[in-house]
N, C-alpha and C positions, 0 to 999 in steps of 0.2 A: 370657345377657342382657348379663354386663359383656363379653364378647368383642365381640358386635352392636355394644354402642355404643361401644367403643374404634374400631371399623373405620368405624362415622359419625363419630366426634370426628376421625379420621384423614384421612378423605375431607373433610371441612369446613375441614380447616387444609390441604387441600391446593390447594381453591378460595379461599381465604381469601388463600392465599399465591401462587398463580400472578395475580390479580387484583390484588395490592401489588405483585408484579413487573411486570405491564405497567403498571399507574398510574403507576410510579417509571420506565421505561423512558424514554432518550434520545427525542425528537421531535421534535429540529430536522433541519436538512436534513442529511444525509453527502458526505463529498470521497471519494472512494473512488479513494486514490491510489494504487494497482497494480493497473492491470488492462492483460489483456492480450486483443487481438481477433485471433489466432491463425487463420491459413486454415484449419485443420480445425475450428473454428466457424463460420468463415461460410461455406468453400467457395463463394466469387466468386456466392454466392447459393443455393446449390445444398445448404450443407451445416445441420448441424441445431440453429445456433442465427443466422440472419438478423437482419439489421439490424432489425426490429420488435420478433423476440423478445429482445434483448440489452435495447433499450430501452422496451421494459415493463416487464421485469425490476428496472432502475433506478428506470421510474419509482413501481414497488410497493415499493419500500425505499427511497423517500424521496430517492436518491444524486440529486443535484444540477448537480455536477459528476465527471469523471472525469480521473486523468492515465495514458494511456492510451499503447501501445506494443506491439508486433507484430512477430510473425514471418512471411511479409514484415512488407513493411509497407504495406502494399494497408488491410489493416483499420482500420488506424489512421488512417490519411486517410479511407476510408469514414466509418468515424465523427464524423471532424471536419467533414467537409465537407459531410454529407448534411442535407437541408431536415427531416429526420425527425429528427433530431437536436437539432433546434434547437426544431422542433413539439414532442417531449418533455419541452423545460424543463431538457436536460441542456448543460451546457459540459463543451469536450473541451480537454484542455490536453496538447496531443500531443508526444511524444520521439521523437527520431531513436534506431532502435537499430539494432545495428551487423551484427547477422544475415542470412544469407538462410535458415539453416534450423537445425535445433536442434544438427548437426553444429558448428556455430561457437560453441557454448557453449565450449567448451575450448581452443579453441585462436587466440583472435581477438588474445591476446596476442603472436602470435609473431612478427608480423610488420605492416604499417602498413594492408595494403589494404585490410581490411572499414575501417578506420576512415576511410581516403580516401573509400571509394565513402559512408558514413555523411556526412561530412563537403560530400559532393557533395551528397546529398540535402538536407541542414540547408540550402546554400547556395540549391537550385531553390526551397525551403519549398512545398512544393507541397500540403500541409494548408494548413485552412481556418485564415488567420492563419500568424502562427509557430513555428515548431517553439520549445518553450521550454527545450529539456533531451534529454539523452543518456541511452540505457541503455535498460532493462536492463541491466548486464554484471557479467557469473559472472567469480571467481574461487576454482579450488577450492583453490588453493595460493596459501597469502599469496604467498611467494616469487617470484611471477610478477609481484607487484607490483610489481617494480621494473626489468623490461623497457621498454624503449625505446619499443613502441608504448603502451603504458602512462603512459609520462612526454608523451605527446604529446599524448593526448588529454586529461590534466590541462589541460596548458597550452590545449589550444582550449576545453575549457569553461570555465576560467577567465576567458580573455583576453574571450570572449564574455558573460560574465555567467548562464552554463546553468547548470543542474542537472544530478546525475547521479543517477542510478539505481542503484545498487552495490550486487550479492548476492554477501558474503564473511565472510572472520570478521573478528577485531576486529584482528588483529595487519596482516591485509590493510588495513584503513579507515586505521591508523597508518602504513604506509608510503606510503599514496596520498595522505594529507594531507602529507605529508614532501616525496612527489615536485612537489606541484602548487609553480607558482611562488611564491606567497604562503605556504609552509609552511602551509598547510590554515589560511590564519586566514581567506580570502576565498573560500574553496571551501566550495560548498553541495553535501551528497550528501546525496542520501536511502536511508538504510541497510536496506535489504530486510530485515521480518522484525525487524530490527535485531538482527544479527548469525546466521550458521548453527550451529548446534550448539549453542546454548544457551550466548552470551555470561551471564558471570554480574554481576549485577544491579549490582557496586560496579564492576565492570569499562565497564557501557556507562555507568554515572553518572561516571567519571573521564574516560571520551572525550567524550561530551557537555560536561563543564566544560573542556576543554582546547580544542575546537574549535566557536565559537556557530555555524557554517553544517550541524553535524551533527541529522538529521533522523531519529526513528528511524520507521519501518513496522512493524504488530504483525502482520503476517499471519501464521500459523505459525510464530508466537513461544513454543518451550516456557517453560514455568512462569510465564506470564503469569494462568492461571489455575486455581484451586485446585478440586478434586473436591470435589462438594455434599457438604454436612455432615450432610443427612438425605435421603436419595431419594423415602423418603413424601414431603417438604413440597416436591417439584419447587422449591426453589430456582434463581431467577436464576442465568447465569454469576455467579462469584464472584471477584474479582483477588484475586491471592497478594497479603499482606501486604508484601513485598519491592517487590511491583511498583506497587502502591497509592503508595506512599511514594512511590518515585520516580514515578510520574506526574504526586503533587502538587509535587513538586519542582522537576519541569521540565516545568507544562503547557504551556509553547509552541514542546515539540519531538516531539511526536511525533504521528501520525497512523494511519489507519486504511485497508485497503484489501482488497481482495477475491483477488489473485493468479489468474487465473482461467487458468490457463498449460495448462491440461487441462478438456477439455470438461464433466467432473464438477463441477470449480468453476463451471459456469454453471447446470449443473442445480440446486445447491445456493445459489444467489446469494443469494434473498430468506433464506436461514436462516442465511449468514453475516449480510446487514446485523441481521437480528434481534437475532442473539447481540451483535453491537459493541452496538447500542442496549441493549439487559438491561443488561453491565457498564459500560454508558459514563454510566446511569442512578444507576449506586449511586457515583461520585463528584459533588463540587459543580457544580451547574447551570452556572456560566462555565468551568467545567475542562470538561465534556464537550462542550459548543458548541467551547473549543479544540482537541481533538484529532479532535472527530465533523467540523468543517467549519472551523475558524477558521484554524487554522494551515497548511493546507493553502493556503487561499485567501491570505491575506497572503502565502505565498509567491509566489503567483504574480499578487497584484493583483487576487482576483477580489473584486467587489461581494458584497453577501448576496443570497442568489435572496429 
């Protein structure tokens, strides 16, 4: 008999507690600043996630707006440009990146052309509106930070007023603020991830206070958040302690986004924006409107939907 009703007391806090999790869940709109529309998604119509499917997807998680970026970059004008885009109630705030295919992750430092033929595109803007921002761009090695093509494309998104997209670690974010002409005091990047390999928490809280244009992205951010405390009570994601803190510290720099760089991350969309909403819910109401939608959009000027 006390077994039976330990496993009812069990089962009842575990309804009890998934029901205080959605009640407490984020539910304003999301910016969902990394995402990528990748031809093996859309495959020019043909492959298995179509422009309909990408934007129900969004519009079932709430995602409002997208800043959005492609390998080509066929997808990304699709998106920006398309009447079904705009019938969905999503804005696209599109980047020039500098790829033509995933071979150029590595090696786009070595030399100036992907960033010319990049720089051509930004010039046609041939998305819907302006291209606002540069990137994606991977470095796997700080050290490459400090190559020539590197120092170049600083100075054009500077000199422009763009944004960049930056997947690196933290000692690469420090010499790319170095290189840009204003010593990274006027350069705006938004840090993928915010940092690869698990920048540690005092380390991106020193570069955020050294440079106010640094922006950070949680996608695939370890130790962001902490393993449930009980698995019976299905608890909500939970933010680490560490990362709590600095969130409240610096809510007007970091944002949230979907990385959807592989067809898996589309399958799985609506249960990314879930989880953002779960932990974006157990901080304070104006802090989670800031990093779920607000800070995204001041960057880039957008209205509240």
């Amino acid at each position: 008999m006390k077994i039976a009703c330990r496993v009812l007391l069990i089962g009842l806090l575990g309804i009890f507690s998934a029901k205080h999790a959605a009640a407490q869940a984020y539910i304003g709109p999301l910016f969902d600043a990394h995402l990528h529309y990748n031809a093996d998604a859309h495959g020019n119509g043909t492959g298995p996630h179509p422009l309909a499917d990408v934007l129900a997807r969004m519009q079932k998680s709430g995602v409002r707006a997208v800043l959005a970026n492609s390998t080509p970059g066929e997808g990304t004008r699709e998106l920006a440009a398309s009447p079904q885009t705009k019938a969905a109630g999503v804005t696209v705030v599109p980047f020039v990146r500098l790829y033509n295919s995933r071979d150029d992750y590595t090696d786009w430092h070595q030399d100036d052309r992907l960033l010319m033929r990049a720089q051509a595109e930004f010039t046609r803007g041939t998305a819907a509106g302006a291209y606002r921002g540069m990137g994606e761009v991977h470095l796997f090695d700080s050290q490459h930070a400090k190559r020539p093509a590197v120092r170049n494309l600083m100075a054009f998104v500077e000199a422009r007023q763009l944004v960049l997209l930056a997947h690196m670690d933290d000692a690469a974010i420090e010499l790319l603020m170095a290189q840009a002409p204003s010593a990274g005091q006027a350069t705006r990047i938004i840090w993928a991830h915010t940092g690869i390999g698990g920048v540690p928490v005092a380390r991106v809280d020193e570069l955020m206070t050294r440079y106010p244009g640094l922006m950070g992205e949680l996608s695939y951010r370890p130790g962001l958040l902490c393993a449930e405390s009980d698995a019976a009570l299905k608890q909500a994601p939970q933010l680490c302690p560490e990362w709590r803190a600095l969130l409240l510290k610096h809510p007007g720099r970091f944002l949230v986004g979907s990385d959807t760089w592989v067809n898996q991350r589309w399958q799985y969309y609506e249960a990314l924006m879930q989880d953002y909403r779960a932990w974006l819910g157990t901080l304070p109401p104006v802090v989670a409107r800031q990093i779920g939608w607000g800070n995204a959009a001041s960057l880039f000027n957008l209205a509240a939907p």
